[in-house]
N, C-alpha and C positions, 0 to 999 in steps of 0.2 A: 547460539549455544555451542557449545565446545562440547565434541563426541570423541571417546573413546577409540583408538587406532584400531582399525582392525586387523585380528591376524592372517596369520599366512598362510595355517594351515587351512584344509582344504577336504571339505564334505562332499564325494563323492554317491551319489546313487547307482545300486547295480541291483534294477529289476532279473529276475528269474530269465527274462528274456532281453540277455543285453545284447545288442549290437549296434553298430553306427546313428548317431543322430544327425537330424535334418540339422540346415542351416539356419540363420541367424533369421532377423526381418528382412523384409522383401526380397528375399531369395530364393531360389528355386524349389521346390521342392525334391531334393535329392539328398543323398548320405554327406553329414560334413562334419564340424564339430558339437562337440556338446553342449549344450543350454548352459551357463555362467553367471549365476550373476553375484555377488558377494563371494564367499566364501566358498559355496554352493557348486555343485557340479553336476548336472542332471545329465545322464546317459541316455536320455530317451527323452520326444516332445509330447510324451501323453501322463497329462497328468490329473489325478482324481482332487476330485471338487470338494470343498466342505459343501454337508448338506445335513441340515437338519434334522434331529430323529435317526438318520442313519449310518451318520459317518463316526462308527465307534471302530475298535483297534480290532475287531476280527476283519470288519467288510474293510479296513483300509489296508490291513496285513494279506488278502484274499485279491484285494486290487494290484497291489505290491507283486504278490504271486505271479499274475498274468501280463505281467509287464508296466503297471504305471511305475516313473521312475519318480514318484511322491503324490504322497495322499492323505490330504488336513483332516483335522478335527473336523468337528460339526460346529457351527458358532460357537462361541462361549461366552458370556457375556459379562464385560471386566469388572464391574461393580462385587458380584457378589465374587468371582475368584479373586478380588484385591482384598476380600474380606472373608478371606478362607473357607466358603462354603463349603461344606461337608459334598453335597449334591453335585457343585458344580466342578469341584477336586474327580469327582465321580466321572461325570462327563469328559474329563480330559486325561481320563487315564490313557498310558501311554505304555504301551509293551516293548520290553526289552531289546526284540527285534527287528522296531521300526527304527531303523535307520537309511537315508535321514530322516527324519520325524517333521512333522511340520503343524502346525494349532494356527488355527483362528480367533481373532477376539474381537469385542464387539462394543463401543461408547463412545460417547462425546465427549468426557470430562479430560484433561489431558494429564492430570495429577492419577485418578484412577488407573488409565489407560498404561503409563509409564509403572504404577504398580503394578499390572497383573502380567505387566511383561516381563518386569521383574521375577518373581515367582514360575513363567512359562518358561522361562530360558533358564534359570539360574536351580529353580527347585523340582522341575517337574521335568527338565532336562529336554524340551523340542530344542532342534536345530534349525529353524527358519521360524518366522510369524507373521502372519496376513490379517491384516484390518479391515475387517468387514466394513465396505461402504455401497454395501447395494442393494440388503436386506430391505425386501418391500412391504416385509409386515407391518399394521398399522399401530400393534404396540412399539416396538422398536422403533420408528419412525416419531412416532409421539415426544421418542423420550429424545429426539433431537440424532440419531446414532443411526445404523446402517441408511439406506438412500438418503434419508433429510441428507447428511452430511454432504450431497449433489449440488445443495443450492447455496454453497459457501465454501467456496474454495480457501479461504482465508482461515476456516476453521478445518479444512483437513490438512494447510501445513502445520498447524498449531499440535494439531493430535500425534501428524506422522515424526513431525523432531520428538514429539515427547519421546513418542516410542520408541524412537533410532536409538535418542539418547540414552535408555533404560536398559537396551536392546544388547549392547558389547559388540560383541563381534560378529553373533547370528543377523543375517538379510532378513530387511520386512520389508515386507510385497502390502499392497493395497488393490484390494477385490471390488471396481464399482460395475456401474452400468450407463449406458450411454447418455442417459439424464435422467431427471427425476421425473420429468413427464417429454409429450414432444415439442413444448415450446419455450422452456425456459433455460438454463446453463448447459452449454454441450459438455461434451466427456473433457475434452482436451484444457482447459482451463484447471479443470481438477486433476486428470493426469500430471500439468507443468505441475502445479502445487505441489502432489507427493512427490517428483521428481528432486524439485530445486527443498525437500525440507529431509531430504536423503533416503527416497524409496526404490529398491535394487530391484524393482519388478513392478508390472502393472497388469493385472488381468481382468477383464475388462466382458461382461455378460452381455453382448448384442441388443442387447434392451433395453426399456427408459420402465423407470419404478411401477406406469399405468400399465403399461402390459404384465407382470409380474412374467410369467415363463408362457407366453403365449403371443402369439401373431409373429412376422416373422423376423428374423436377424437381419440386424441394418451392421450389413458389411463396410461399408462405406464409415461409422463411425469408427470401427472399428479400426479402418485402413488410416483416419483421419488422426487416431491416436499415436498411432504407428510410426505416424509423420513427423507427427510433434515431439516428440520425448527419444534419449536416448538410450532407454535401460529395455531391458526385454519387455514386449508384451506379450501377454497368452489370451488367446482368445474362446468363447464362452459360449453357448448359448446353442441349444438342439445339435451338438455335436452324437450324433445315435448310431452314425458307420462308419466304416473307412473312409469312404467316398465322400461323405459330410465334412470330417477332419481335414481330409486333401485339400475340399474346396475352401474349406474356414482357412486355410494358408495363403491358397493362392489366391483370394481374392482380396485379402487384405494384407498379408505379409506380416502378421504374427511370427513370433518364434517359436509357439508351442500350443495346443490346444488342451484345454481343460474340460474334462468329460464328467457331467455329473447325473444323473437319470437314465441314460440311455443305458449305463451298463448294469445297470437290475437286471440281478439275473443271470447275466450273460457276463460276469468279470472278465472273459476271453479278447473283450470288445479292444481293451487296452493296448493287446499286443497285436491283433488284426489293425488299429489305428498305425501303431508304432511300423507295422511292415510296411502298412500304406505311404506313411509319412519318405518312408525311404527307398519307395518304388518295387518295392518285393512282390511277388507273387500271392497273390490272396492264399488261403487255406483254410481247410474245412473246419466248420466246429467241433469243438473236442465231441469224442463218442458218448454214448451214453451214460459209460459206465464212468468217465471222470467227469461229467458233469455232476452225476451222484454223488461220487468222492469229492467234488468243490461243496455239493450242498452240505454235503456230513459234515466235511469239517470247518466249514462256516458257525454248522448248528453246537458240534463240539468245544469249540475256541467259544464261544460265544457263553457258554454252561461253563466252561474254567473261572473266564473272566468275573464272569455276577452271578454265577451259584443257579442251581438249578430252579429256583423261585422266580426274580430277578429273570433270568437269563430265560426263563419260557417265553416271560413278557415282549420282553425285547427280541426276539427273535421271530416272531409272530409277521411282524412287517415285512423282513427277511425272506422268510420261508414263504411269501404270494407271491415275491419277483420271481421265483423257480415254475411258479403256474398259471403265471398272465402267456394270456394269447394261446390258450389250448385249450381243446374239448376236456371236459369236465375239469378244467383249473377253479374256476369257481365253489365247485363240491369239496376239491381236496384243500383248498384256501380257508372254508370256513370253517373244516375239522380241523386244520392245523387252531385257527383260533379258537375251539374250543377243550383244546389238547391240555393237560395242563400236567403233565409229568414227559421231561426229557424223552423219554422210554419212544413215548406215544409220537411225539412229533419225530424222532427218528425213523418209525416204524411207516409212516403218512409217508415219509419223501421215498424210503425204498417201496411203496407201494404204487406210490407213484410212478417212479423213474421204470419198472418190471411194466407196469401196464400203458406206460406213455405212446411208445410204437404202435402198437397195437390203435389206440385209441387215435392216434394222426391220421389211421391209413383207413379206420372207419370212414371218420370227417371227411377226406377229402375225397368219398366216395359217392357222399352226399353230398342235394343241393343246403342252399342255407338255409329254405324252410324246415326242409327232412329233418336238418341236423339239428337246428332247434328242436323239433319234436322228438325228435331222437333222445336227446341229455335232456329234454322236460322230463320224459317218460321214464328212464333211468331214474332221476331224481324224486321223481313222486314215490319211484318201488324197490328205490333203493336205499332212502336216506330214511330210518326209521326212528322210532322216538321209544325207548324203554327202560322208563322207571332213571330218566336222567339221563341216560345214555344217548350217542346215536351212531348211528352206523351208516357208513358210507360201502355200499355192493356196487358191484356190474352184474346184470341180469345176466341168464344162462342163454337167451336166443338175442345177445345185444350185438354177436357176430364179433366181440374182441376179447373176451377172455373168459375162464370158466368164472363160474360166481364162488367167491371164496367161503369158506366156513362161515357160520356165524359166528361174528365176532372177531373177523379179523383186523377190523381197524375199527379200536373201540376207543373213544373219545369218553371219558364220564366226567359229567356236570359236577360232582363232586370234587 
């Protein structure tokens, strides 16, 4: 198939925290040039992952913020956006600001596949596209699309020309994982495939479809990929610190890591990787008060975007990365869920964020029994039930803060 020349110009990325990029595969981990590949110019090796559910245009504009120098969509799955679903038009909306922009899509069929790239490049305006081939769900799977596509390399050149073809002058990258289980087609068969049917990138999830996101990361396939093909690979898979990124490099020679889970929460993770990546000096997490200010305005952008109905919903999943892994996140996680006016979940996270200190220096005062009994005991005399309401307090002898008004964080069931 005859493909479209591609142009000259030239899609730079400049995260909030630009400085120096690591270098190419198998190379050292030190400051070099920038990530390349099509048209594409990435100033930074940390890049945010499509993920499911939660890769909408706030958390990926929020990642952007903290240094990723690109951050996709959430899948999308080609069928219905080649056939202009209202819902799935929804899923890929794309803010003005995300530049470069970048979408996922997700099928077998190479006719679909070639329309909805059409439409992602041409109508909805992304600058890169990535073809989901590593989705381990058993619907998808079923339908022949994300991982199935592992055990037919024959069938992801067929899909990746459609796509190049459809594609112009924007780079399409292809997202797998090491195989489809552990003993059937390795990575590198599929790798060559997208390669030799014109794919400017391979990134590559440390795991075969039967682990889904669990057990540990096979370096080694990843290094194997590395070997084989000549375009960038980015490597995938429990990237959660610095120290995990450094070593996802050097032990396989990737050219860029791909962070998707670990930075719940924590969007900072991005540019801690990125210093890492380049040998810089760690540095402490943002203070309290702009981690508030990332949660606000996560919750805000989020309310523009899909209205404040909509936009509660969605932000619900959001708003429990800000209270995993601390004393009483659990309480203020499942008021957030039953919050149902903007107002209210803003009011939960500065409730939060004022009482968080306070609450860490309890905890780590206790043992782990105490502290179970601790936030049991709080929770039975705190969390009250009234006429549909409930209410989340800290007791007056809990030793962390005084006990608030009644009524200060009122959640109502209505």
């Amino acid at each position: 198939m005859s493909r479209p020349s591609r142009a000259d110009a030239v899609v730079t990325s400049e995260p909030e925290t630009t400085t120096p990029a690591a270098p190419g595969p198998g190379a050292p981990v030190t400051a070099g040039e920038p990530l390349r590949y099509g048209r594409l110019e990435l100033t930074g090796r940390a890049i945010c992952a499509p993920i499911c559910g939660a890769s909408k245009a706030p958390y990926r504009m929020l990642a952007r913020r903290f240094g990723a120098s690109l951050a996709y969509t959430e899948m999308i799955k080609a069928t219905p956006l080649a056939r202009r679903d209202r819902k799935t038009f929804w899923l890929a909306e794309r803010h003005p600001e995300e530049t470069p922009s970048a979408i996922q899509i997700c099928g077998a069929n190479p006719v679909e596949m070639a329309d909805a790239t059409r439409i992602a490049i041409d109508e909805l305006g992304f600058t890169t596209l990535d073809i989901n081939m590593g989705c381990p769900v058993r619907k998808v799977v079923r339908e022949g699309a994300g991982a199935a596509m592992l055990k037919d390399p024959s069938s992801v050149a067929r899909v990746v020309d459609a796509v190049v073809g459809a594609a112009g002058d924007a780079p399409v990258t292809v997202k797998i994982r090491t195989g489809f289980d552990g003993s059937g087609i390795s990575a590198v068969p599929v790798a060559k495939a997208a390669e030799g049917a014109g794919a400017a990138a391979i990134a590559i999830h440390g795991r075969h479809r039967s682990q889904h996101h669990s057990g540990d990361v096979d370096f080694d396939a990843i290094a194997d990929v590395v070997a084989s093909v000549r375009i960038p690979v980015i490597g995938n898979g429990s990237v959660n610190s610095p120290e995990s990124a450094v070593r996802m490099i050097e032990s396989t020679g990737c050219a860029a890591v791909m962070i998707g889970r670990g930075a719940f929460g924590t969007p900072w993770l991005f540019r801690d990787v990125q210093r890492a990546i380049q040998g810089l000096p760690a540095v402490p997490p943002p203070p309290m008060e702009e981690q508030l200010e990332c949660a606000l305005w996560h919750h805000e952008r989020t309310m523009m975007l899909f209205g404040e109905e909509v936009g509660s919903r969605v932000f619900r999943k959001f708003a429990a990365w800000y209270f995993r892994n601390a004393p009483y996140g659990n309480q203020f996680r499942g008021a957030v869920y039953r919050a149902t006016k903007a107002d209210e979940v803003a009011r939960l996270l500065r409730e939060w964020f004022e009482h968080r200190e306070k609450l860490m220096t309890r905890a780590t005062a206790l043992g782990e029994s105490e502290l179970a009994a601790f936030i049991g005991g709080a929770t039975a005399e705190g969390a009250q039930e009234r006429g549909g309401a409930r209410l989340f307090v800290l007791n007056d002898d809990d030793g962390c803060a005084p006990r608030p008004a009644r009524g200060t964080i009122v959640n109502s069931g209505s």
